[in-house]
C-alpha positions as CSV (number, residue, x, y, z in Angstrom):
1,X,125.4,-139.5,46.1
2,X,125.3,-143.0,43.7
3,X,121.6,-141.3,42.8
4,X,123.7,-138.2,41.8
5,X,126.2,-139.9,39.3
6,X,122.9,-141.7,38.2
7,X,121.7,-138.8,37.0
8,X,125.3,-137.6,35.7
9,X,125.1,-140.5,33.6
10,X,121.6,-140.4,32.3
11,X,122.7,-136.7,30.9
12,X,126.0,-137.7,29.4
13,X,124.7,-140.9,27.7
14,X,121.5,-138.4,26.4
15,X,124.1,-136.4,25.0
16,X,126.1,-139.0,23.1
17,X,123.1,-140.5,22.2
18,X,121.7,-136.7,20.3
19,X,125.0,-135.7,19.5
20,X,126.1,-138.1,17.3
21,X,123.0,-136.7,14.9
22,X,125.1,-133.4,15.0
23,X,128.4,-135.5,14.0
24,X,126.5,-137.0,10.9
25,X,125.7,-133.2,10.1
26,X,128.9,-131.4,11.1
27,X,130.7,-134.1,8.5
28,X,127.7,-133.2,6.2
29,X,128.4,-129.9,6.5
30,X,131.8,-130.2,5.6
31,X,131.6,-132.7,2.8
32,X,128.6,-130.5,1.2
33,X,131.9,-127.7,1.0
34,X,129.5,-125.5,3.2
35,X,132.6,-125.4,6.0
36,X,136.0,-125.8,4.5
37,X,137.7,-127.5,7.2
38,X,136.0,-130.6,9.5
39,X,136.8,-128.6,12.6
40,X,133.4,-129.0,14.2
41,X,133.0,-132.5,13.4
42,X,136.6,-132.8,15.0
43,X,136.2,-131.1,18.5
44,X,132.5,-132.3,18.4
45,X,133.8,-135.7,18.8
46,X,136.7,-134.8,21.1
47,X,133.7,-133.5,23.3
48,X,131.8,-136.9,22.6
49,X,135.0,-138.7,23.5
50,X,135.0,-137.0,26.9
51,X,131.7,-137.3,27.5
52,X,132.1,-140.8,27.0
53,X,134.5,-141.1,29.8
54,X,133.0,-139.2,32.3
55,X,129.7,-141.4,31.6
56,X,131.8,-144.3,32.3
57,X,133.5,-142.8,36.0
58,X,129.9,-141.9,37.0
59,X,128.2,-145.4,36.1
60,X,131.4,-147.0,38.1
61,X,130.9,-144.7,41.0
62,X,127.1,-144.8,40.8
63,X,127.6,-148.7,41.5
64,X,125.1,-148.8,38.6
65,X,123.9,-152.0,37.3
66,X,127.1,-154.5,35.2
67,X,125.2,-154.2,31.9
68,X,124.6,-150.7,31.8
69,X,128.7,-150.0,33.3
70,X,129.8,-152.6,30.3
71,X,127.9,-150.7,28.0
72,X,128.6,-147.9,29.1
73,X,132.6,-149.3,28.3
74,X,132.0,-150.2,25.0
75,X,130.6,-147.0,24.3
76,X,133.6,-144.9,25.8
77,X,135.4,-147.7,23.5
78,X,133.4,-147.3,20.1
79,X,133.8,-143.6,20.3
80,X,137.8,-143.7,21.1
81,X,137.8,-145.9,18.2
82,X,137.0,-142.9,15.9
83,X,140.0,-141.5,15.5
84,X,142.2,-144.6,15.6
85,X,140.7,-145.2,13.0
86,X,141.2,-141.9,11.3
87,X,144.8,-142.2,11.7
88,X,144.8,-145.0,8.9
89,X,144.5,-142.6,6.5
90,X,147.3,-140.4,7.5
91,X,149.5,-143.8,8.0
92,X,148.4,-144.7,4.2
93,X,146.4,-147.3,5.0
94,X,142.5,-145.2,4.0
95,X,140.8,-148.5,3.7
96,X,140.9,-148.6,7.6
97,X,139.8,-144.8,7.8
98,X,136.5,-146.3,5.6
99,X,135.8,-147.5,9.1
100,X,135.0,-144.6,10.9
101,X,132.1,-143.7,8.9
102,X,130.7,-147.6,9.9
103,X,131.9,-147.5,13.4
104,X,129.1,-144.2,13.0
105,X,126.1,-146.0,13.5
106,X,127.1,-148.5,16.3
107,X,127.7,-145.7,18.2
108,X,124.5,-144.1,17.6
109,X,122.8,-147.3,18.7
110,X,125.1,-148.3,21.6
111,X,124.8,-144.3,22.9
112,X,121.1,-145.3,23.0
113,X,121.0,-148.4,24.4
114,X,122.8,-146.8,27.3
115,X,120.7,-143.7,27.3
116,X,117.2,-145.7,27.3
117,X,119.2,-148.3,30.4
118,X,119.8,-145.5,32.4
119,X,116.5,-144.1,32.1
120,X,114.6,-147.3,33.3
121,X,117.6,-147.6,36.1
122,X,116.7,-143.6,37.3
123,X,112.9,-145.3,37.4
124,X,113.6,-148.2,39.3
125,X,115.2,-146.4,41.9
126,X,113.4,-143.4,42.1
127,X,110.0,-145.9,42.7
128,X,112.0,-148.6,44.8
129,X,110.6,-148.4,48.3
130,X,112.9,-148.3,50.9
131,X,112.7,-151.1,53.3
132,X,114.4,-149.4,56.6
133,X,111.6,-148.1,59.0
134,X,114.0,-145.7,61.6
135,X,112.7,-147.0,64.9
């Protein structure tokens, strides 16, 4: 079962890790006036958000290694961060909102940390030898 949630987590942290390419364009999109509401970019991220959080369950369950379940944190924490962040500029404070878009790229290369971690965890047990004989 832990090699099942392995795997749940190596696609959820490959997702994050791709989609936030499709964030960058979804707000592209919708700055360039081609869309004229940031919809996409909006549920997009909601979906992001909770595959950020299911990524984090499954490394906990997996019993996967502490580094890749505290990145795997900080990631379900950098993307909640979004829109807090966002919520400055309803509040009338936008200089905070000028954080999402920087918050943006730490994501991007936390998402792939994780994603590349998991990968070389999936290798290291799908090789391990197993040291119980059955007799």
């Amino acid at each position: 079962m832990n090699k099942t949630f392995a795997t749940i987590h190596k696609a959820l942290t490959a997702y994050i890790s791709l989609g936030v390419f499709a964030q960058m364009f979804f707000a592209g999109i919708w700055h360039a006036g081609v869309v004229s509401t940031p919809d996409a970019h909006v549920f997009f991220g909601l979906s992001l958000l909770l595959a950020s959080l299911l990524a984090l369950i499954a490394a906990a369950v997996a019993k996967m290694p502490k580094a890749i379940i505290g990145r795997t944190a900080l990631l379900f924490f950098l993307i909640l961060l979004q829109p807090i962040l966002m919520e400055g500029r309803r509040n009338g404070l936008p200089f905070i909102s000028a954080f999402h878009a920087l918050n943006a790229p730490f994501i991007g290369i936390v998402g792939g940390m994780v994603a590349a971690m998991s990968r070389e965890a999936g290798k290291n047990v799908e090789t391990a030898v197993s040291m119980a004989t059955g007799d």
